[in-house]
N, C-alpha and C positions, 0 to 999 in steps of 0.2 A: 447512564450507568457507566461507573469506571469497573474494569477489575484489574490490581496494579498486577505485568506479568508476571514481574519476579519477587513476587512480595516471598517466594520463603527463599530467597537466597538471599537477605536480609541478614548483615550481620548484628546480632541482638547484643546490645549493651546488659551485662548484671552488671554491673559494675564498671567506675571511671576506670578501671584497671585490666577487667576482664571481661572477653567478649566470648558469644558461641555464637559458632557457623552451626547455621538451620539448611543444610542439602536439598536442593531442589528434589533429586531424585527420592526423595521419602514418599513411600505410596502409603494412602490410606489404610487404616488396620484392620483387618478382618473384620467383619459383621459392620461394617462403619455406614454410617445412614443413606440412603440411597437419595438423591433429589425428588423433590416430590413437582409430579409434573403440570399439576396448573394449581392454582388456588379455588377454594372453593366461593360458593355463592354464601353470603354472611347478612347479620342484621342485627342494629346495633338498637338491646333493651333497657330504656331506662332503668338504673336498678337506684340510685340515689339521688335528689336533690339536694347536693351541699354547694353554701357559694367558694365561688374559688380555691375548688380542688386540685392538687398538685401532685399529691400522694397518696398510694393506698396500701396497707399492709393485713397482717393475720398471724395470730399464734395458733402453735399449734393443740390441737384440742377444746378451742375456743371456736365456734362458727360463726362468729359476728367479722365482720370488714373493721376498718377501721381509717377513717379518711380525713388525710389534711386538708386544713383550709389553710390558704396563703395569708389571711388575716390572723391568725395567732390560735386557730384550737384544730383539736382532733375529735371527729366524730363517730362514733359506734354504732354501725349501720348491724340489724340483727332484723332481718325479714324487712317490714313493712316499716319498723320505728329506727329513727336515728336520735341517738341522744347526743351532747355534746361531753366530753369525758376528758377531757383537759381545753384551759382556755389560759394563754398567756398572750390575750392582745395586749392588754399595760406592758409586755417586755418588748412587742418588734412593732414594726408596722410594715404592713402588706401593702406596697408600691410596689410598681413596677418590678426588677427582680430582686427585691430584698421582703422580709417577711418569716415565717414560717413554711419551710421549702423540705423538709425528712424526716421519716420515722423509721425508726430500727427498732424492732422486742430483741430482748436476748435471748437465747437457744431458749431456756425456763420459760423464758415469758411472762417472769415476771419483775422485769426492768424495762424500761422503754428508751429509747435514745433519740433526743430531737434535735436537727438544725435548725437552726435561725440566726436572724439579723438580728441585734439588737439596737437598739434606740441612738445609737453612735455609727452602725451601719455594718459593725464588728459581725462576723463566724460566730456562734455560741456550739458547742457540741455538751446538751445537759443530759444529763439522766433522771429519770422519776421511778419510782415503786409503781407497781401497778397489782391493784387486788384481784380476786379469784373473777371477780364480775368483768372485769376489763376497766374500773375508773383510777385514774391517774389521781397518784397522791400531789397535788400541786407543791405542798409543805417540805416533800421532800426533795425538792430539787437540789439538785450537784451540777455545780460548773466542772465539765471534765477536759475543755478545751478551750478557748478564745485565739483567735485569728486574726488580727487586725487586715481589715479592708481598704486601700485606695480610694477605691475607686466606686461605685454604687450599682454595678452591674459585671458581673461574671462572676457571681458569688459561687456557684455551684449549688450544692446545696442536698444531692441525693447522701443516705447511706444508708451499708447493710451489713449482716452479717454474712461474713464468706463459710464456706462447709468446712473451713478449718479453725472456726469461733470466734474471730479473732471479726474487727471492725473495719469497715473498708471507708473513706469519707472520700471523697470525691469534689475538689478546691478548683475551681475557676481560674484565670491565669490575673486576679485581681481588678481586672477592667478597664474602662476605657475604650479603646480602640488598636489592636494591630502591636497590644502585648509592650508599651512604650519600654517600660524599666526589665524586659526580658527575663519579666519572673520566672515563666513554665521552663526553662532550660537552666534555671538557676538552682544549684544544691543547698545551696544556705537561704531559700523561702521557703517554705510551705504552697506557695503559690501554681497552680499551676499542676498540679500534683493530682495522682491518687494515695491517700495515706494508709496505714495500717496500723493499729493501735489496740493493746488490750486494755476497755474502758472502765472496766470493773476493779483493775485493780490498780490504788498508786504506788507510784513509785520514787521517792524521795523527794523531790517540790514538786515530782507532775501529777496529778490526777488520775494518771493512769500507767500502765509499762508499755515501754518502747520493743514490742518482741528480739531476741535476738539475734532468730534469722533474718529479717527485714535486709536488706537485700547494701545501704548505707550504712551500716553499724559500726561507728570505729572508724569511720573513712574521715579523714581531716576534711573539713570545708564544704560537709553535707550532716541531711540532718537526717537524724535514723529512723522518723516517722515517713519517711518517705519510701511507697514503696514501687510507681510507677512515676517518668517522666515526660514532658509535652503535651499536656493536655489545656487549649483554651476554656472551654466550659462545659467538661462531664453533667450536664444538667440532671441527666438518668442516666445509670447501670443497673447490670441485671448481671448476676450466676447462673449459669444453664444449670436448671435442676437435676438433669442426668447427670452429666459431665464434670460438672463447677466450671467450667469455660467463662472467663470476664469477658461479659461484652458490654460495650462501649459505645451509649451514644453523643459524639463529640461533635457542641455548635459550632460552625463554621465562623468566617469572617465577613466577607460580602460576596464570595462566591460560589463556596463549597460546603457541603454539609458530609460528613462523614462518619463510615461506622467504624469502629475498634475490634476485634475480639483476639483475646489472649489464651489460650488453649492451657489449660490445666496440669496437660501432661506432655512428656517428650521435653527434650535436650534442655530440663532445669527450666523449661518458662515457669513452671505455676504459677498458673492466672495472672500472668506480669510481672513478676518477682523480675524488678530493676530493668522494663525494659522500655522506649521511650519510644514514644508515640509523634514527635516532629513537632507541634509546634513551638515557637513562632516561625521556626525555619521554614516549615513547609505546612500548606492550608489543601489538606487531602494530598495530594502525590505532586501539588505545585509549590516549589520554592516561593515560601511568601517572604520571609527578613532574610536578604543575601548577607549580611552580616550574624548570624546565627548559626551556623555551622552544625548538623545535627548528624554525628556519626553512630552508622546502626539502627535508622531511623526503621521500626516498625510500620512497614504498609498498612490503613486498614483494608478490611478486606470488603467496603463497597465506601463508591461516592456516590451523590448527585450535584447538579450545580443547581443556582436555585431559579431562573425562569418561572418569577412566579412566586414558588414557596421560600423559604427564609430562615427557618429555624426545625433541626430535627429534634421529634420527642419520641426518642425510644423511653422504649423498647426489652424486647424479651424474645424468647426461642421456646415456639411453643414446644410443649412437653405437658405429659400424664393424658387421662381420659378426658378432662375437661377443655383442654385445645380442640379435639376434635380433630377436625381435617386439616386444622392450622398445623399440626402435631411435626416439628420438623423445621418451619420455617420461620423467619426472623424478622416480627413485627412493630411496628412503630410507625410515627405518623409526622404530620408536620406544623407547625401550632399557625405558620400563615393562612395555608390555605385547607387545614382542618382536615385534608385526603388521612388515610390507612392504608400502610403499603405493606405489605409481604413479601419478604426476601426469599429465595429458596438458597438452602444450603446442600454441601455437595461433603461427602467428607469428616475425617474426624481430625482431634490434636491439629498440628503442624498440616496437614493435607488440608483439614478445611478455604470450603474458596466459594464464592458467589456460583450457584450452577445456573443463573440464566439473568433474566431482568427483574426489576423491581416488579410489583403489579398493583396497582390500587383496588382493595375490597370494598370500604367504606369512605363517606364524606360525612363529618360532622362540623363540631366549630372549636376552633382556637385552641388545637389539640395541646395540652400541659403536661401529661404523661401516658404511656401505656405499660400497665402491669400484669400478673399473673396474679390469682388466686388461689385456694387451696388444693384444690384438685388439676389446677393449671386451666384454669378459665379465662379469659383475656379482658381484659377490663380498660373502656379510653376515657380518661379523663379531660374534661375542658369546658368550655362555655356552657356545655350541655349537660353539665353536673355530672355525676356516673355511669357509664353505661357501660352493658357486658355485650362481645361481641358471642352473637348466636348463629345457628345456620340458619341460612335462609327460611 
C-alpha cells in the first residue's frame, strides 16, 4: 500500500489557465465517516451464469439485474431466469479487450446506453429504447458517439450516469504500451480522458450536447467533451451513492495499479470537473514519461504494485442496507489473481485518505468488474459468472 502524503496539497488544474490550491490543513466535516476497523467474514453466491460478464446494472423500480456479456448482449437476470434482452454480436467482437464492455439506463430507464468495439475496433457510444419489461428495442439503435481506436487494447469501456444526469464515458489512453503518441495529456484527443456528455440530446452535427460547464469549453486547442485528464485505462468507475464522489479504478502499466477518487464537493472539484490524474507522466505517485510534464497532478488516494496480481477491477464504496458491514469501505478486486480486497476509508470531500491497509475478503477467478446493486449489494463479476458477496 502507498498513501501519497501530500496528496491534498496537490495544486488541481480546472483548467490549462486556472488552478485551486486544496490546503492541507482542511479537516474532515462534521458527521464525516469514521474508519471501519477490520473487514468482515464474506461469501461469495452464485447468483448468475452469464459467459463473459463485464458489467452489471439496474433501473430503478425494475428488480431484475441486468448483465453484459463481452460477446455482444445484455442479459436480464430476474430471480432464477436469465433471458437475453439485447444481442448485437454481428456489431463487435468479444476479444481480448475489445467487444461489448458498458451499460448505462437513463435516470427514466427508459434508454439504455452501450459501449462497444465495433468490427473496425472503433468506441461506439449507442443508445436503444427499452420497454416497460426491460427488452431492448435493437431497431432502434442511435450512434451517439464514435472514437477511433489505435490501438486494440485500453479501450476503456465503463459508463454511467453521474447524480447530475449528465454521462460520464470513461476512454483508455488508446493503447499499446506506455501511452506512445501522449494521448492522456493531450486536449485535442478524446483519449485518455473521462468524458461528459449529454446523450439525449443533439446538438448541431453531434449526437448529443457538449454541457457548458464542462470544465474545456471555449478553451482553444481542447475539446469540451472533456471533463477529466490522465487516465491510462478507467476500465471501471463508480459514484458514491451517498456523496456522488468519482471513484476511479485506473489500470496500471507494469508496475502500479491504482485508485482515483475525486470528491464531489469542496474547492469546485465536482467529481473531477478538469482535474488530472497523471498519466503518462506518472504511473501511481512514479514518474513514468519524464518527458510528460504533469502540473497539479491529482494523487490517488491508494496504490498497489503488482507482485503477482496485474490488473485492478474496481470497484465501488459500499453504501445502503445491502453492503452490509462492507458499508463504508472501497471494494474491488484483481482480474490476475481473482483476490477481493477492501479498502477502509477515513473522511469526507477533500479530507478523504486511505485509513489503514488493503485486506483481501474473497478469492474467485479472473475478476472483470465489481458493482453495486439496488439496495447496495456487492456483486464480482469474472470467470465465475455472477456472484453477490454475502456474509459469511
Amino acid at each position: 500500500m502507498h498513501i501519497h502524503p501530500t496528496r491534498l496539497t496537490k495544486i488541481i488544474a480546472t483548467s490549462a489557465a486556472a488552478v485551486v490550491l486544496v490546503g492541507a490543513a482542511l479537516a474532515a466535516p462534521a458527521g464525516a465517516t469514521a474508519p471501519p476497523t477490520e473487514p468482515p467474514a464474506v461469501a461469495l453466491t452464485l447468483v448468475a451464469e452469464v459467459g463473459g460478464p463485464v458489467d452489471l446494472t439496474w433501473r430503478d423500480g425494475d428488480a431484475a439485474l441486468y448483465v453484459v456479456g463481452q460477446g455482444g448482449t445484455v442479459s436480464q437476470v430476474a430471480g432464477a431466469t436469465t433471458t437475453v434482452v439485447l444481442d448485437i454480436t454481428d456489431l463487435t467482437t468479444g476479444e481480448g479487450e475489445r467487444g461489448l464492455l458498458g451499460l448505462a439506463f437513463s435516470p427514466a430507464g427508459d434508454l439504455a446506453y452501450v459501449n462497444f468495439t465495433d468490427l473496425n475496433g472503433d468506441t461506439n457510444i449507442a443508445e436503444f429504447a427499452v420497454d416497460a419489461a426491460g427488452v431492448f428495442n435493437r431497431d432502434s439503435l442511435r450512434t451517439v458517439l464514435t472514437i477511433e481506436q489505435p490501438y486494440a487494447n485500453h479501450n476503456g469501456g465503463d459508463l454511467a450516469f453521474g447524480p447530475d444526469g449528465m454521462l460520464y464515458i470513461g476512454m483508455g489512453d488508446g493503447g499499446d504500451g506506455g501511452d506512445p503518441q501522449r494521448y492522456a495529456q493531450n486536449l485535442e484527443s478524446l483519449l485518455g480522458k473521462m468524458l461528459r456528455i449529454d446523450p439525449a440530446t443533439p446538438s448541431g452535427d453531434l449526437q448529443y450536447t457538449v454541457p457548458a460547464d464542462n470544465p474545456f469549453v471555449g478553451q482553444d486547442g481542447a475539446l469540451g467533451e472533456i471533463w477529466s485528464v490522465g487516465l491510462r485505462n478507467p476500465w471501471r468507475f463508480s459514484f458514491d451513492a451517498e456523496t456522488g464522489d468519482l471513484w476511479i479504478a485506473d489500470v496500471g502499466q507494469s508496475a502500479v495499479e491504482e485508485i482515483d477518487v475525486a470528491p464531489a464537493d469542496g474547492e469546485g472539484l465536482n467529481a473531477g470537473r478538469g482535474l488530472n490524474f497523471g498519466w503518462s507522466g506518472y504511473e501511481g505517485n512514479d514518474v513514468f514519461n519524464s518527458d510528460t510534464p504533469v502540473e497539479g497532478q491529482w494523487a490517488p488516494i491508494h496504490t498497489y504494485p503488482h507482485d503477482g496480481r496485474c490488473s485492478i477491477s474496481g470497484g465501488v464504496r459500499g453504501r445502503g442496507e445491502g453492503a452490509g458491514a462492507l458499508a463504508g469501505w472501497y471494494v474491488y478486486g484483481d482480474y490476475c489473481t481473482g483476490q477481493v480486497f477492501a479498502l477502509p476509508i477515513s473522511g469526507e470531500g477533500t479530507a478523504m485518505a486511505a485509513a489503514g491497509d488493503e485486506a483481501e475478503i474473497a478469492t474467485t477467478d479472473q475478476i472483470t468488474a465489481l458493482v453495486s446493486g439496488p439496495t447496495g449489494e456487492l456483486y464480482v463479476l469474472g470467470g465465475a459468472g455472477v456472484q453477490r458477496i454475502d456474509p459469511a
